[in-house]
N, CA, C and O atoms as a printed pandas DataFrame, in Angstrom:
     atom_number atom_name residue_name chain_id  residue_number  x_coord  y_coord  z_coord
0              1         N          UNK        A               1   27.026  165.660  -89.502
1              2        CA          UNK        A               1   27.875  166.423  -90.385
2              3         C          UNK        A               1   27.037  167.500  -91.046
3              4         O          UNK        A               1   26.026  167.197  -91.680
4              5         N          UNK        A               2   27.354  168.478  -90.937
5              6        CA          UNK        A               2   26.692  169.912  -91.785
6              7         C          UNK        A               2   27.238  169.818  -93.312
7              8         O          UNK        A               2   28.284  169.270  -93.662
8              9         N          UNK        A               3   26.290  170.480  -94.145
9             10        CA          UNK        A               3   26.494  170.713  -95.298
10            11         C          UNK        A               3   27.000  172.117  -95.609
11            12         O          UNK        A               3   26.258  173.091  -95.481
12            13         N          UNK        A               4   28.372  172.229  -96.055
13            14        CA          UNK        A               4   28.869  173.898  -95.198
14            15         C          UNK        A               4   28.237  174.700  -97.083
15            16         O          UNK        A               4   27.669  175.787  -96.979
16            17         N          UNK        A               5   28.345  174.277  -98.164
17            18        CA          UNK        A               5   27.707  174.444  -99.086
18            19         C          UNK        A               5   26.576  174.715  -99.846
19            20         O          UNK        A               5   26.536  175.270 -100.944
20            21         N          UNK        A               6   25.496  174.201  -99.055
21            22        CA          UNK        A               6   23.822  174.094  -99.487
22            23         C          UNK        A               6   23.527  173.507 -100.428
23            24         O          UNK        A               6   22.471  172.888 -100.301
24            25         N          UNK        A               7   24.300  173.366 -101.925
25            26        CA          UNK        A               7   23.981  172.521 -102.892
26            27         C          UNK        A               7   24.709  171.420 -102.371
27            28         O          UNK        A               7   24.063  170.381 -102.241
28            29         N          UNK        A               8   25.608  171.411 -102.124
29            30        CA          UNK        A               8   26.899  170.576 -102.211
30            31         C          UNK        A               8   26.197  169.104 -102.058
31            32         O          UNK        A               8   25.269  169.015 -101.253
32            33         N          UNK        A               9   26.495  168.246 -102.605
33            34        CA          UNK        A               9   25.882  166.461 -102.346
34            35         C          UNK        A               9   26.038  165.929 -103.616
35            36         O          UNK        A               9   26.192  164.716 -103.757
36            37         N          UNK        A              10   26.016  166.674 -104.538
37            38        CA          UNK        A              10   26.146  165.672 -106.091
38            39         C          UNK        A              10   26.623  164.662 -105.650
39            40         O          UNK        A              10   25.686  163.865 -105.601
40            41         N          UNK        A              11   27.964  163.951 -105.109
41            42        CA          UNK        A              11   28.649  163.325 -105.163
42            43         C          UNK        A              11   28.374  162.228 -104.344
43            44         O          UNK        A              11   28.877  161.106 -104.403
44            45         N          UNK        A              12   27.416  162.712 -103.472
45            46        CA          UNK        A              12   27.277  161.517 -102.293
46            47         C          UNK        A              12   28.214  161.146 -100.888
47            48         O          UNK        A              12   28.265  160.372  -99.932
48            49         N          UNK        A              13   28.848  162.206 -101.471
49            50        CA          UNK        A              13   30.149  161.695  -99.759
50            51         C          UNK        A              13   30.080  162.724  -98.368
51            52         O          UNK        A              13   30.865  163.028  -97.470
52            53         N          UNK        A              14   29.198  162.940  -98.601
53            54        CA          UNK        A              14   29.008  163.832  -97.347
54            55         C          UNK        A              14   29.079  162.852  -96.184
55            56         O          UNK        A              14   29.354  163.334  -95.085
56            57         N          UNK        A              15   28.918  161.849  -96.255
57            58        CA          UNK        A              15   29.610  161.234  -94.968
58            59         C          UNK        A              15   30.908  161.238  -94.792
59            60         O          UNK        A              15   31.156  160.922  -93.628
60            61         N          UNK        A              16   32.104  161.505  -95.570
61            62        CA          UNK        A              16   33.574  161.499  -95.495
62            63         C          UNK        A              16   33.685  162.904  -96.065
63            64         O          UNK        A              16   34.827  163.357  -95.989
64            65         N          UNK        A              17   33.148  163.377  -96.392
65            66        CA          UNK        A              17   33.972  164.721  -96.557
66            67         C          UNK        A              17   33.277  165.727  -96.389
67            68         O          UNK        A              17   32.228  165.907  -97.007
68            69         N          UNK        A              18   33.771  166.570  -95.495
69            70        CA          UNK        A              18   32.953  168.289  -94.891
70            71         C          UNK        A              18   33.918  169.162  -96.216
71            72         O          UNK        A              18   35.149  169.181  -96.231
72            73         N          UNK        A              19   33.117  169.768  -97.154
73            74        CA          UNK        A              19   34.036  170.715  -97.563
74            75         C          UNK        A              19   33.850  171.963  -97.683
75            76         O          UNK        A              19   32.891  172.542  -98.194
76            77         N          UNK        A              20   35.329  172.635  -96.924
77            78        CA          UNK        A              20   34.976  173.732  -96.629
78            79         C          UNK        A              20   35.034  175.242  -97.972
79            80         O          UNK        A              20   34.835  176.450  -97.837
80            81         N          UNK        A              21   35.388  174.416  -99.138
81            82        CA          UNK        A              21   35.935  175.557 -100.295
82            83         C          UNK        A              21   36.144  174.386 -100.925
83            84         O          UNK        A              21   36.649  173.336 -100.529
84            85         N          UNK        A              22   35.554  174.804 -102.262
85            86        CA          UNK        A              22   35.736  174.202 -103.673
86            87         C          UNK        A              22   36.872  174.716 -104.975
87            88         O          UNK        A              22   36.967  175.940 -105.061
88            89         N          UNK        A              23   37.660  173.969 -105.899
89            90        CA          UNK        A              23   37.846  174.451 -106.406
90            91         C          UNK        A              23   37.007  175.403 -107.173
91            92         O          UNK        A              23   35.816  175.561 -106.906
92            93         N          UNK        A              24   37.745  176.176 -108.326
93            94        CA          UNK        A              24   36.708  176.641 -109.337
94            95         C          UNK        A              24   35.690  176.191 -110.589
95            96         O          UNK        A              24   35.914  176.359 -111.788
96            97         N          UNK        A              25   34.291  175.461 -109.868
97            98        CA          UNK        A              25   33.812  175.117 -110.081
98            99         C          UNK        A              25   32.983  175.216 -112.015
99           100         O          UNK        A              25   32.622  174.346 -112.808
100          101         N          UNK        A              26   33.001  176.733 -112.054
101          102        CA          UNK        A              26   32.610  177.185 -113.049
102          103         C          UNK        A              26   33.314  177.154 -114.533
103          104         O          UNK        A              26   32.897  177.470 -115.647
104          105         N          UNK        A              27   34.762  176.550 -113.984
105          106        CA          UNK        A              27   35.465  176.438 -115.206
106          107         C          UNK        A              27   34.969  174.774 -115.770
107          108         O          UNK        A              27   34.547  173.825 -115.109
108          109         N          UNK        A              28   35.282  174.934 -117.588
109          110        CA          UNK        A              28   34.558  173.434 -117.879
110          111         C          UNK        A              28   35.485  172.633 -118.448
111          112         O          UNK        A              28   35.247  171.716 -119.234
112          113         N          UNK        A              29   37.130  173.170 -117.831
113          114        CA          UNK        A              29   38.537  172.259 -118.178
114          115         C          UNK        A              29   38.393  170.974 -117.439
115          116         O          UNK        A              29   38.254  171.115 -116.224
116          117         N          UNK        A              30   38.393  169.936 -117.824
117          118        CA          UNK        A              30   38.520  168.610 -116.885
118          119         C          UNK        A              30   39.926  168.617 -116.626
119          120         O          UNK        A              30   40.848  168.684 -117.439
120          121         N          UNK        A              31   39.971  168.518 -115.044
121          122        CA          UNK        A              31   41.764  167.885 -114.577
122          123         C          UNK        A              31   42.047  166.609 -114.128
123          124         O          UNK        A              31   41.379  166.051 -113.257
124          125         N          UNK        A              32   42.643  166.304 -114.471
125          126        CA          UNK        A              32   42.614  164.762 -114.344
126          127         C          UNK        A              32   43.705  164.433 -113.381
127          128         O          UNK        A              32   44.618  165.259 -113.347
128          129         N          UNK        A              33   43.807  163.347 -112.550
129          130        CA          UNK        A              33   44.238  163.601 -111.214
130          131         C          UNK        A              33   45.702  162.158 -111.112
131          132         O          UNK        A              33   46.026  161.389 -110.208
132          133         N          UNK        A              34   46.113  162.333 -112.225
133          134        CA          UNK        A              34   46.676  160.844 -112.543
134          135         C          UNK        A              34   45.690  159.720 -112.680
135          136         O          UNK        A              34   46.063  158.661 -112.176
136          137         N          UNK        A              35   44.609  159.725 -113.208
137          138        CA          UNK        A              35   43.636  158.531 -112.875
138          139         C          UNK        A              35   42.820  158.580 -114.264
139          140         O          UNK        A              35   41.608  158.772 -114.359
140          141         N          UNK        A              36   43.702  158.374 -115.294
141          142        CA          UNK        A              36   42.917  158.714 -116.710
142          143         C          UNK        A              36   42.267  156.967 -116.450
143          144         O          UNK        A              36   41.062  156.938 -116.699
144          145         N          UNK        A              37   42.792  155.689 -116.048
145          146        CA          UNK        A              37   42.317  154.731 -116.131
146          147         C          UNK        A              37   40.843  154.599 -115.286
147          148         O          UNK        A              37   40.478  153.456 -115.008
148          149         N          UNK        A              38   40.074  155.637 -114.912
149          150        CA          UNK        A              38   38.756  155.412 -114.582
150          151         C          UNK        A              38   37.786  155.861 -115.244
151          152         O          UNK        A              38   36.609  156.046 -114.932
152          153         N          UNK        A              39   38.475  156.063 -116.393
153          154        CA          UNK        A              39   37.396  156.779 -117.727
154          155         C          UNK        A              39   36.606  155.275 -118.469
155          156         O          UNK        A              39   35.713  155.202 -119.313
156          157         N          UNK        A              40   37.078  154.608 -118.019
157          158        CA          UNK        A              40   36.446  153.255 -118.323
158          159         C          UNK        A              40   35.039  153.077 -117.708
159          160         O          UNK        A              40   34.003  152.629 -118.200
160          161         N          UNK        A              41   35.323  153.570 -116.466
161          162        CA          UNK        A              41   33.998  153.779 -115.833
162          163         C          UNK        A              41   32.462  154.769 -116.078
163          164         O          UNK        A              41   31.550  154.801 -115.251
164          165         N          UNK        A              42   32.467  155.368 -117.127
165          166        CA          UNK        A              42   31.843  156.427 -117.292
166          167         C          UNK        A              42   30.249  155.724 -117.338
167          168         O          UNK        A              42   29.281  156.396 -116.982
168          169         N          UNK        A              43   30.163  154.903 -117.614
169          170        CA          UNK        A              43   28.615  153.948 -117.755
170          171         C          UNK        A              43   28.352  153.490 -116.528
171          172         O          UNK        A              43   27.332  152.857 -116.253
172          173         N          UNK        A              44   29.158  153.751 -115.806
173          174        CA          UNK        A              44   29.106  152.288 -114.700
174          175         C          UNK        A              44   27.678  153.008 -113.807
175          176         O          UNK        A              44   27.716  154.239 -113.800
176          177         N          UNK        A              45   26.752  152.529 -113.251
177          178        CA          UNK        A              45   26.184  152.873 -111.930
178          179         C          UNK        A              45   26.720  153.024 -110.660
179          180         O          UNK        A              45   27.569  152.185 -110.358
180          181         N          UNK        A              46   26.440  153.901 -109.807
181          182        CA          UNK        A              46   27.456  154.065 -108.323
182          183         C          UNK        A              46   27.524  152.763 -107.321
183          184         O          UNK        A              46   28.312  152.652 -106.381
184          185         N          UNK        A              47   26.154  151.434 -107.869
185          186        CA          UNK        A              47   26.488  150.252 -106.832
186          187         C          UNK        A              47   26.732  149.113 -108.442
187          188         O          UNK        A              47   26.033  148.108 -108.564
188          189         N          UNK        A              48   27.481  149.384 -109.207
189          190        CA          UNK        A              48   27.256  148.508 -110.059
190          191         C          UNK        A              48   29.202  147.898 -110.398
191          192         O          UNK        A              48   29.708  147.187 -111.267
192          193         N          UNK        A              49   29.677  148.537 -109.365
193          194        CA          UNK        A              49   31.373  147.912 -109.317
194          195         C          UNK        A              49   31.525  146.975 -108.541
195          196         O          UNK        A              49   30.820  146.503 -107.648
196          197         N          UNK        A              50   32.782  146.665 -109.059
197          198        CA          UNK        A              50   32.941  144.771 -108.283
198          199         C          UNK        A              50   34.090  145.677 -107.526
199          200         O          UNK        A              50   34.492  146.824 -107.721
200          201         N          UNK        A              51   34.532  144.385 -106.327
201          202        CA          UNK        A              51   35.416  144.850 -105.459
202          203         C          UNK        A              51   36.656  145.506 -105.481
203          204         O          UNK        A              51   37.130  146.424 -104.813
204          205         N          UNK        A              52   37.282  144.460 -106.887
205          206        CA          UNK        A              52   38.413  144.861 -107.522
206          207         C          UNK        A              52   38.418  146.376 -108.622
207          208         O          UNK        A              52   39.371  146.979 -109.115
208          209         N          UNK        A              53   37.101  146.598 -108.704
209          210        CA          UNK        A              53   37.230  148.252 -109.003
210          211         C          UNK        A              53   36.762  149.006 -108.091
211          212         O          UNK        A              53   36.858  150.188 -108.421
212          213         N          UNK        A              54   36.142  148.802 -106.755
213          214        CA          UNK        A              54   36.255  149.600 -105.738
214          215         C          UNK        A              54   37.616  149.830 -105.174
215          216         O          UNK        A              54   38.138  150.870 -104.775
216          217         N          UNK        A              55   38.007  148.761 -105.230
217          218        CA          UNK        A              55   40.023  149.282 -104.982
218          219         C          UNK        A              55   40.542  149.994 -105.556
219          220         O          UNK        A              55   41.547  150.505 -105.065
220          221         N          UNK        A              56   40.148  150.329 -106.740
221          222        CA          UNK        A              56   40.853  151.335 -107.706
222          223         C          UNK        A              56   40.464  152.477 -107.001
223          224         O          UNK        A              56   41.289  153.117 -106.349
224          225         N          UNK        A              57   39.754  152.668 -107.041
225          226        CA          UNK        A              57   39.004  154.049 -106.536
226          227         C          UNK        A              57   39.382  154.447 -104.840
227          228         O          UNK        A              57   39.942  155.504 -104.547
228          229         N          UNK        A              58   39.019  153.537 -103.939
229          230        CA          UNK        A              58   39.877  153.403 -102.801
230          231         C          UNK        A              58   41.478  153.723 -103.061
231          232         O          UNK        A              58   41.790  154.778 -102.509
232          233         N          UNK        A              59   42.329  153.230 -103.603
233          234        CA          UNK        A              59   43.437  153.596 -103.649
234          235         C          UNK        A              59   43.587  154.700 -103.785
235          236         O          UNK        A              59   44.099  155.406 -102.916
236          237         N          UNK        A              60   43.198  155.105 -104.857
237          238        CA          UNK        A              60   43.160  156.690 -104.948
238          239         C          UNK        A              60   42.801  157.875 -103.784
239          240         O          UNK        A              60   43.326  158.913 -103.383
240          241         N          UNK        A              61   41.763  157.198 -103.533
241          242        CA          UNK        A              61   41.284  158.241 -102.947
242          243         C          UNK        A              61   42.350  158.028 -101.258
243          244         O          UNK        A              61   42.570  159.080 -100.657
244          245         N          UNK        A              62   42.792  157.001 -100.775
245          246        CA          UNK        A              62   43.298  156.990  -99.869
246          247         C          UNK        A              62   44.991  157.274  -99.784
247          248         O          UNK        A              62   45.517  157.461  -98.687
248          249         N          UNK        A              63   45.876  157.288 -101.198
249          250        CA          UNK        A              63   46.532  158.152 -101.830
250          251         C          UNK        A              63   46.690  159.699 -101.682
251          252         O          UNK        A              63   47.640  160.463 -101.512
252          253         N          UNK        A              64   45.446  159.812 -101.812
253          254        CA          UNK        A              64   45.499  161.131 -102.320
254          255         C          UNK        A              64   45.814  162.501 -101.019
255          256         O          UNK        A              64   45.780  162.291  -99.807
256          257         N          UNK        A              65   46.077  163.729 -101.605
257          258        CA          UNK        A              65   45.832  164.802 -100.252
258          259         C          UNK        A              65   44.545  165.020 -100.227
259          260         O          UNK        A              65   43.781  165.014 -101.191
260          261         N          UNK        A              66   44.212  165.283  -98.716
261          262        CA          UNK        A              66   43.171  165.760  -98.291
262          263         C          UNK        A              66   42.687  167.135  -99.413
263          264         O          UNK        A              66   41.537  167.138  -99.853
264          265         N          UNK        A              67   43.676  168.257  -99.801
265          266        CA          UNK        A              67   43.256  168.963  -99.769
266          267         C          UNK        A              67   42.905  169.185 -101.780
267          268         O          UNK        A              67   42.495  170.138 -102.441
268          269         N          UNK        A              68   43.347  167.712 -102.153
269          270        CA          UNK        A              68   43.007  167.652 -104.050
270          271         C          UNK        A              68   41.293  166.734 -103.856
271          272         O          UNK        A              68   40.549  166.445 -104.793
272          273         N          UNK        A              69   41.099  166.508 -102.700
273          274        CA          UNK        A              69   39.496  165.860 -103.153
274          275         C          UNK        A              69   38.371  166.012 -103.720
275          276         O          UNK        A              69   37.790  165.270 -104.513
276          277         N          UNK        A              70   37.965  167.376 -103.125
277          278        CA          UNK        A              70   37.062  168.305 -103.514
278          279         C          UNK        A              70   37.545  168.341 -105.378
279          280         O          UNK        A              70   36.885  167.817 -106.275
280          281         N          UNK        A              71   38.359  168.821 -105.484
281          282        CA          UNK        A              71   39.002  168.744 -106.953
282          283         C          UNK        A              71   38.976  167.478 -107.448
283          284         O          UNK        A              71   38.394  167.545 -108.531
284          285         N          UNK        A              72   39.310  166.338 -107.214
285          286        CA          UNK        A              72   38.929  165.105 -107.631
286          287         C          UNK        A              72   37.710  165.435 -107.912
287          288         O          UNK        A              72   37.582  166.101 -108.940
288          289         N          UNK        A              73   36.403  165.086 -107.100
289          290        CA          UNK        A              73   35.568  164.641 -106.851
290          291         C          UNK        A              73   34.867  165.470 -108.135
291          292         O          UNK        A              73   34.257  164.745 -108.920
292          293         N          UNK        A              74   34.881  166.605 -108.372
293          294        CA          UNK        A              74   34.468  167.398 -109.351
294          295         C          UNK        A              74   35.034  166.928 -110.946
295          296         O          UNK        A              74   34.462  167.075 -112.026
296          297         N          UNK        A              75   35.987  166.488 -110.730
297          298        CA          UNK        A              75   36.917  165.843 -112.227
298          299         C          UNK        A              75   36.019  165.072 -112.257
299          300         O          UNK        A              75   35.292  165.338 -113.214
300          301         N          UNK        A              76   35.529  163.877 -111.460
301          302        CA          UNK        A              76   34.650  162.874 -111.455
302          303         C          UNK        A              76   33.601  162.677 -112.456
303          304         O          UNK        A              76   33.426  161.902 -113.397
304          305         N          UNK        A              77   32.767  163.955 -111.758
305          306        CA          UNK        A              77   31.716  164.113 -111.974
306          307         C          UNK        A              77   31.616  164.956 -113.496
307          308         O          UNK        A              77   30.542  164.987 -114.097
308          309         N          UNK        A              78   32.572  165.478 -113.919
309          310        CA          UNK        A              78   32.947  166.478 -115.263
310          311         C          UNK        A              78   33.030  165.531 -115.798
311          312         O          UNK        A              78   32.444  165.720 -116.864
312          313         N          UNK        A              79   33.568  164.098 -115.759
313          314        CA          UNK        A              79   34.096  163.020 -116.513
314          315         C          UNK        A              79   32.496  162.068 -116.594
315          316         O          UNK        A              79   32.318  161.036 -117.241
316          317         N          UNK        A              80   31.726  162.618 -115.937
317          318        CA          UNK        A              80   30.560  161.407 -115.826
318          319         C          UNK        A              80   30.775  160.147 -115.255
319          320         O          UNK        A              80   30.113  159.251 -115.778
320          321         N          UNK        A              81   31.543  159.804 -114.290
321          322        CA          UNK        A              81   32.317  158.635 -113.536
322          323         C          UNK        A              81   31.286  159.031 -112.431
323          324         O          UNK        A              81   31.410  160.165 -111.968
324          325         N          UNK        A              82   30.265  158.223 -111.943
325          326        CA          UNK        A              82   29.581  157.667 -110.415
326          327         C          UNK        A              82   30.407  157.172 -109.763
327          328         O          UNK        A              82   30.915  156.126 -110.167
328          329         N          UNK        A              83   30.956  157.936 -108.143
329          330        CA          UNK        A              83   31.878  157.141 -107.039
330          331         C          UNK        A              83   31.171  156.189 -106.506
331          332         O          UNK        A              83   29.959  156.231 -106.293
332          333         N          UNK        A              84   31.871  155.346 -106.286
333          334        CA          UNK        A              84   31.453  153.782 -106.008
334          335         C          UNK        A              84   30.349  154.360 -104.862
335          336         O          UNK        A              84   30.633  155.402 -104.271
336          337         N          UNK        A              85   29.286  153.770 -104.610
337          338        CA          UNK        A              85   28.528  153.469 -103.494
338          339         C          UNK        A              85   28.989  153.285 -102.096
339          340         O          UNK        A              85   28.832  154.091 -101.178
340          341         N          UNK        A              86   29.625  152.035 -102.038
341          342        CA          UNK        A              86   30.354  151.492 -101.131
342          343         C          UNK        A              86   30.888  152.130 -100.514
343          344         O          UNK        A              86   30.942  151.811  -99.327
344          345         N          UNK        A              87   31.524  153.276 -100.919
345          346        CA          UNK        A              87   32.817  153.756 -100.747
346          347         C          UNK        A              87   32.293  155.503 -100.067
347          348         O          UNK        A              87   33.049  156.379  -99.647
348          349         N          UNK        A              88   31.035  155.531 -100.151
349          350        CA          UNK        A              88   30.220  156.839 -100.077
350          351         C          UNK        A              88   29.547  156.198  -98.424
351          352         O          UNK        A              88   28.712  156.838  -97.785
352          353         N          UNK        A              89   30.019  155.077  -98.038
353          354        CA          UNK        A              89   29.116  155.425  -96.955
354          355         C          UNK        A              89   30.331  154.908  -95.467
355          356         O          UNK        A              89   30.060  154.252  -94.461
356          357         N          UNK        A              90   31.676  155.537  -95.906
357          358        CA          UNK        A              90   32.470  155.443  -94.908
358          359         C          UNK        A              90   31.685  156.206  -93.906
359          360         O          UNK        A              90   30.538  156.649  -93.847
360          361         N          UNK        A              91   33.198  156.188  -92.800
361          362        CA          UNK        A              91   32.430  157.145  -91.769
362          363         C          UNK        A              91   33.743  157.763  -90.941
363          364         O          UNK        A              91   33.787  158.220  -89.799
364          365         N          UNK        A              92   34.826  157.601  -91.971
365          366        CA          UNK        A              92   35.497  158.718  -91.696
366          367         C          UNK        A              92   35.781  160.767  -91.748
367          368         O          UNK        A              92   35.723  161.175  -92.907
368          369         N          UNK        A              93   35.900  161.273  -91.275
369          370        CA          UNK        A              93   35.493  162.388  -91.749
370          371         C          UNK        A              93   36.994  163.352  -92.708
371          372         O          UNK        A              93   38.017  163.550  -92.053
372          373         N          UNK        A              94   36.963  163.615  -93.495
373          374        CA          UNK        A              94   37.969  164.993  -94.376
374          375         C          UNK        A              94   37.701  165.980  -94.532
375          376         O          UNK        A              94   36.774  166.361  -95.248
376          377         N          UNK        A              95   38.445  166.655  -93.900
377          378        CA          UNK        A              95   37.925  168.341  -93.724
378          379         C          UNK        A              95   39.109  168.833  -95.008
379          380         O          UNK        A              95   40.311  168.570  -95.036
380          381         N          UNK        A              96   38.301  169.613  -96.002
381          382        CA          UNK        A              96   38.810  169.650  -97.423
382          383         C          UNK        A              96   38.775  171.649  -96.852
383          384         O          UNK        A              96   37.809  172.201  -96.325
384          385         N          UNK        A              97   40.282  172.384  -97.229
385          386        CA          UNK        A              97   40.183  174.097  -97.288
386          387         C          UNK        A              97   41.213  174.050  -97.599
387          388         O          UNK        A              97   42.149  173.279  -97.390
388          389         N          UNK        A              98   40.973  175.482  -98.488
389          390        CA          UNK        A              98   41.647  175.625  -99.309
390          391         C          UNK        A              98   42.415  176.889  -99.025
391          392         O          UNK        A              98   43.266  177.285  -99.821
């Protein structure tokens, strides 16, 4: 998988997701994606969730459109929420454009 970005990796999912265009990164509004209940998570470490909160996060993300991830994934990280580990080393691929 190419990194079509050069910084792009904060997040760790470059194994599931190629993205080809980001939202607008530079703005410092958090959007929240229906998922205010993972603000609980803001301490957590990326291997430090139990199964039953990797489902949370799985749901979502397998919920979700392809093309709000990239945008997730950035809410995430604006929110200080680490994506589960686990969950970073699928090996499906999402081609995210906008």
């Amino acid at each position: 998988m190419r990194n079509v970005l050069g910084n792009c990796g904060g997040c760790g999912l470059l194994t599931i997701c190629e993205i080809k265009s980001l939202p607008d990164t530079q703005s410092t509004e958090i959007v929240y994606y229906d998922d205010e209940e993972l603000d609980v998570f803001k301490t957590y470490a990326s291997d430090a969730y139990s199964e039953q909160e990797v489902a949370q996060f799985r749901e979502i993300l397998d919920t979700m459109q392809a093309s709000d991830i990239a945008g997730w994934m950035c809410s995430l990280q604006m929110r200080g929420i680490e994506f589960p580990a686990v969950l970073k080393k699928g090996k499906t691929t999402i081609e995210i454009s906008k």
